[in-house]
DRENDO-1510 file (C-alpha; in Angstrom, 1 decimal, always signed):
<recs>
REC; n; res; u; v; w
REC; 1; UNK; +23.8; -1.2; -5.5 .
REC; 2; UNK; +26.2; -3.7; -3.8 .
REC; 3; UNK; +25.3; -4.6; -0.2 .
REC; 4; UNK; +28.5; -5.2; +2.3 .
REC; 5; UNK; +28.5; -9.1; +3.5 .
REC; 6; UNK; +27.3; -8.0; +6.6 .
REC; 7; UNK; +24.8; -5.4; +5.6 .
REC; 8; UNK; +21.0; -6.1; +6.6 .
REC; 9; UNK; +17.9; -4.8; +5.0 .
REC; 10; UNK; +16.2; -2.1; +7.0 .
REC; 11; UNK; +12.9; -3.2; +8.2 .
REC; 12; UNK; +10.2; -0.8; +8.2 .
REC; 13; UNK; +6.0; -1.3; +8.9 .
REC; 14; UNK; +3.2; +0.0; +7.5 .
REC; 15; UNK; -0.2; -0.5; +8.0 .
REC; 16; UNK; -2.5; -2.1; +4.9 .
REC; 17; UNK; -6.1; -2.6; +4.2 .
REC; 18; UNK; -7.1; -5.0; +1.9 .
REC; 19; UNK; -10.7; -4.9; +0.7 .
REC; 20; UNK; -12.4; -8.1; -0.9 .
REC; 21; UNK; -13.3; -7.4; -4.6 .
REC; 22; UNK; -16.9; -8.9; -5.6 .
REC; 23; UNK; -15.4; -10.3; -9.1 .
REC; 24; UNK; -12.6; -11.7; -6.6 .
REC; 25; UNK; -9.2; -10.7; -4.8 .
REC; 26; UNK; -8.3; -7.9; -2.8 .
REC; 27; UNK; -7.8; -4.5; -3.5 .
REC; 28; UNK; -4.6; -3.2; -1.1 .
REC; 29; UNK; -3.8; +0.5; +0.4 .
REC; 30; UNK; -1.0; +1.8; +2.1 .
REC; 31; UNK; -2.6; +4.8; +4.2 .
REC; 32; UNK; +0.3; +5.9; +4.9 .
REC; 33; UNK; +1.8; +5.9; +0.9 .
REC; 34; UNK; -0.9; +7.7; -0.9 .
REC; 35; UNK; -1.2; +6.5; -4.6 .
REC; 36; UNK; +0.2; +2.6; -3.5 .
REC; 37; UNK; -3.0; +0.5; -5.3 .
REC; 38; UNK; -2.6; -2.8; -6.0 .
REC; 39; UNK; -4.3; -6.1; -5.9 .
REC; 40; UNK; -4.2; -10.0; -5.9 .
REC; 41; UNK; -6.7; -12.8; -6.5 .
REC; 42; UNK; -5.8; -13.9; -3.0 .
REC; 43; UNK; -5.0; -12.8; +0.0 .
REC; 44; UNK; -1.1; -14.1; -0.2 .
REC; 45; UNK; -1.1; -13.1; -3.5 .
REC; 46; UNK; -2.5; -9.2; -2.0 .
REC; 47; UNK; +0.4; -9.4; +0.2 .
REC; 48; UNK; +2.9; -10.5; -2.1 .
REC; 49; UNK; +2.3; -7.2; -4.5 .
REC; 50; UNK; +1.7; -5.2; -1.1 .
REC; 51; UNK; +5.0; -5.8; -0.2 .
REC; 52; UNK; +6.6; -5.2; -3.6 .
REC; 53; UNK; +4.5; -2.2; -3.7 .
REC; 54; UNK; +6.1; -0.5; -0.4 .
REC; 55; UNK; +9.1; -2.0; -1.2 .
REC; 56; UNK; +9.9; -0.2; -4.6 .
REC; 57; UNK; +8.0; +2.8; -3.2 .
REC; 58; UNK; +10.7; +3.5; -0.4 .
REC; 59; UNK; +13.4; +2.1; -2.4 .
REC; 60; UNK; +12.7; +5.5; -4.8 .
REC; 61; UNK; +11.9; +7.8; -2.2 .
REC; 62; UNK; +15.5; +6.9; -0.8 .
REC; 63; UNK; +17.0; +6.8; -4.5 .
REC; 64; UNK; +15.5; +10.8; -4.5 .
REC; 65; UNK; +17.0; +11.8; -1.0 .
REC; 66; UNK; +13.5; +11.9; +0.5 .
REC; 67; UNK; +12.8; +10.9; +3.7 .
REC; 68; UNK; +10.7; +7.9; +4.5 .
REC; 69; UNK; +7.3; +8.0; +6.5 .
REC; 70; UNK; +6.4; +7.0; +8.7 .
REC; 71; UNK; +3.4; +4.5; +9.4 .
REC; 72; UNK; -0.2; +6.1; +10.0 .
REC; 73; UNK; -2.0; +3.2; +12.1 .
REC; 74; UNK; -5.5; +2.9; +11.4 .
REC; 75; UNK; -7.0; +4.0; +15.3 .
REC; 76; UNK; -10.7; +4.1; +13.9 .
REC; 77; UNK; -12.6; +1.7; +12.1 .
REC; 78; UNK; -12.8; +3.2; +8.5 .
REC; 79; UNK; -16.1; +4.6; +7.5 .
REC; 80; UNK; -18.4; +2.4; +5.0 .
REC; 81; UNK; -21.3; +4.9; +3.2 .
REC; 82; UNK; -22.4; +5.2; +0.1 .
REC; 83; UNK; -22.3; +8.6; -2.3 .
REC; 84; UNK; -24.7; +9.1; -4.9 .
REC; 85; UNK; -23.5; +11.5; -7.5 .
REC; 86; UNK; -25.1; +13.4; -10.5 .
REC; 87; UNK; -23.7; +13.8; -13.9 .
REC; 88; UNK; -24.5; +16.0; -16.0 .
REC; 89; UNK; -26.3; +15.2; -19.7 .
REC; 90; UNK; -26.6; +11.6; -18.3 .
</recs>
């Protein structure tokens, strides 16, 4: 798709968590993008794919004539807690 000389990129925010890995790196959401995962082994590097992530995420949505959404900002802290689960024949 050719841009026009004076053409500028629509900016657009979202909101992103990044959670330290133990092995190392982040993992990175989009709340607002459900199914946008990714990860770097730093934080740049988190931001970097973040970026790309959202970027080729909207890119499609406008490629399929969907709307874009908007950001969900975070208001509340997230909640932390741990879920034990069973399986069965384990």
């Amino acid at each position: 798709m050719l841009r026009k000389k004076n053409d500028r990129p629509k900016l657009r925010d979202y909101t992103v968590l990044f959670e330290p890995l133990g092995e190392g790196g982040y993992m990175v959401v989009v709340p607002a993008l459900p199914g946008i995962v990714t990860c770097g082994e730093t934080l740049a590097e988190a931001r970097r794919m973040a970026s790309d992530a959202i970027r080729c995420h909207l890119e499609g949505l406008l490629k399929d004539g969907e709307p874009l959404p908007d950001d969900r900002p975070i208001r509340r802290e997230p909640v932390k807690e741990v879920l034990r689960v069973a399986l069965a024949g384990a």
